[in-house]
C-alpha positions, 0 to 999 in steps of 0.5 A, spaced: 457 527 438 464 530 441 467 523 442 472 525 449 478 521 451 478 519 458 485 520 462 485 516 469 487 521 474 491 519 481 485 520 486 489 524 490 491 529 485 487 535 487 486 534 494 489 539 499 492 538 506 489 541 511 494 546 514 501 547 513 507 544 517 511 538 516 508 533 522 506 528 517 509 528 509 504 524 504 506 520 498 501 518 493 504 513 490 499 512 483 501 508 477 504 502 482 502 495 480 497 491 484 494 485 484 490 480 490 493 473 489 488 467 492 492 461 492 488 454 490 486 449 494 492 444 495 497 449 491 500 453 498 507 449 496 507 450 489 505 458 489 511 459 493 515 455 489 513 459 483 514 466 486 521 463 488 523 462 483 520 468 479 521 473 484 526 471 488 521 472 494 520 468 500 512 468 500 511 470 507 506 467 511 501 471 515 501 479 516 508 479 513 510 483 506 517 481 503 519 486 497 526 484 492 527 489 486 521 493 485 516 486 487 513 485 494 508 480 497 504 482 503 500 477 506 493 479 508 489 473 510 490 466 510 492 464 503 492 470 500 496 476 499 496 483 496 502 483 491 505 490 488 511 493 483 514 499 482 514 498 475 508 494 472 502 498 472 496 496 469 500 491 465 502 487 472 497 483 473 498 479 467 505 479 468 503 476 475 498 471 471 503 468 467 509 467 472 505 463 477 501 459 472 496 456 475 498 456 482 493 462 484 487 466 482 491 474 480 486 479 481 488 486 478 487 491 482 491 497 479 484 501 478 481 499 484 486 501 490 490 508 492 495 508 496 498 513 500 506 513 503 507 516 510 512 519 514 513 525 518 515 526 525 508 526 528 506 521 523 504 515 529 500 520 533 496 522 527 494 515 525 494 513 532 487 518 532 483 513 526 487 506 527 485 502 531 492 498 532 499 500 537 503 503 532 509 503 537 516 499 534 516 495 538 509 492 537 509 494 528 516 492 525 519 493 520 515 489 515 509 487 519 501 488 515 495 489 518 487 489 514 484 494 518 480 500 518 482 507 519 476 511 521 470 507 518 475 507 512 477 499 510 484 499 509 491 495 509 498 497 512 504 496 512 510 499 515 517 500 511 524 500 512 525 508 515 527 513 512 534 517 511 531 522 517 530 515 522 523 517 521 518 511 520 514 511 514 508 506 513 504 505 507 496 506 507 491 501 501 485 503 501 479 502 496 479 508 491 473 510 491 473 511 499 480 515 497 477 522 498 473 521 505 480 518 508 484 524 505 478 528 509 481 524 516 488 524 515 488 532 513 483 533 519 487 529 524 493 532 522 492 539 522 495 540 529 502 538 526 501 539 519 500 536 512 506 537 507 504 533 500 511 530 497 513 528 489 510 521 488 514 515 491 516 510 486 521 506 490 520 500 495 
């Protein structure tokens, strides 16, 4: 038997917009570090203290994300949050696990979610057709996170700081194996702006 190595592959390596145009411009941000973090009964306090100290981070409460030196928390429910890193990968978790002890349950999530970086022109328009949320400035700061869906798909949100070009930029988590059907949407209610695909972004 011809013993093959399996090599992980970014789930949206492949896939191709569906027209050409700048309207909306999307990163795959494969390889960043991802772990749900549910505190336990009675340890809200000590769990931000640890991350604190740890971290440098103010745990937000609520639908918040907080982000210091390639580390960020966003809260996703009542005590629990989806924490990321710029540099852990599949080795966060564990680093995560270590720096708040026994405070909370670190789930890893690396292999199980994609995420998509994006920004562009129309990008509020192209969302506007799938999320079910006001998008608006004024309504969804900077910083501010919504568990929702996007046409059917599950998924969690969050708006970024602008980019260079004043632009907003929003990253969108969903479940990997649901990473094709929401590319599906995104290139099909993008297509009368145009899609452009970007290098992967590592920062934020």
């Amino acid at each position: 038997m011809v013993e093959r190595d399996l090599v992980p592959h970014s789930p949206f390596e492949s896939l191709l917009p569906a027209a050409a145009g700048s309207g909306v411009t999307a990163s795959d941000r494969d390889g960043l570090g991802l772990a749900t973090v549910l505190v336990r009964n009675g340890q809200t306090a000590a769990l931000a203290a640890r991350v604190k100290e740890s971290f440098g981070i103010d745990l937000p409460h609520g639908p918040r994300r907080v982000v210091k030196s390639g580390v960020a928390f966003a809260g996703i429910g009542p005590g629990a949050w989806l924490a990321t890193s710029e540099n852990g990968g599949d080795a966060f978790a564990a680093s995560l696990k270590d720096a708040i002890g026994d405070h909370a349950a670190v789930i890893d999530q690396s292999d199980g979610y994609a995420v998509l970086r994006v920004t562009g022109p129309k990008v509020r328009e192209t969302l506007a057709k799938g999320v079910q949320l006001d998008l608006h400035a004024r309504a969804f700061q900077i910083g501010d996170v919504a568990v929702t869906s996007v046409y059917h798909v599950g998924a969690t949100l969050w708006r970024l700081d602008d980019g260079a070009d004043g632009l907003p930029v929003f990253e969108i988590v969903v479940f990997r194996s649901l990473a094709e059907s929401f590319w599906h949407w995104l290139s099909e209610s993008s297509a009368e702006f145009g899609l452009t695909i970007a290098r992967s972004e590592r920062t934020q």
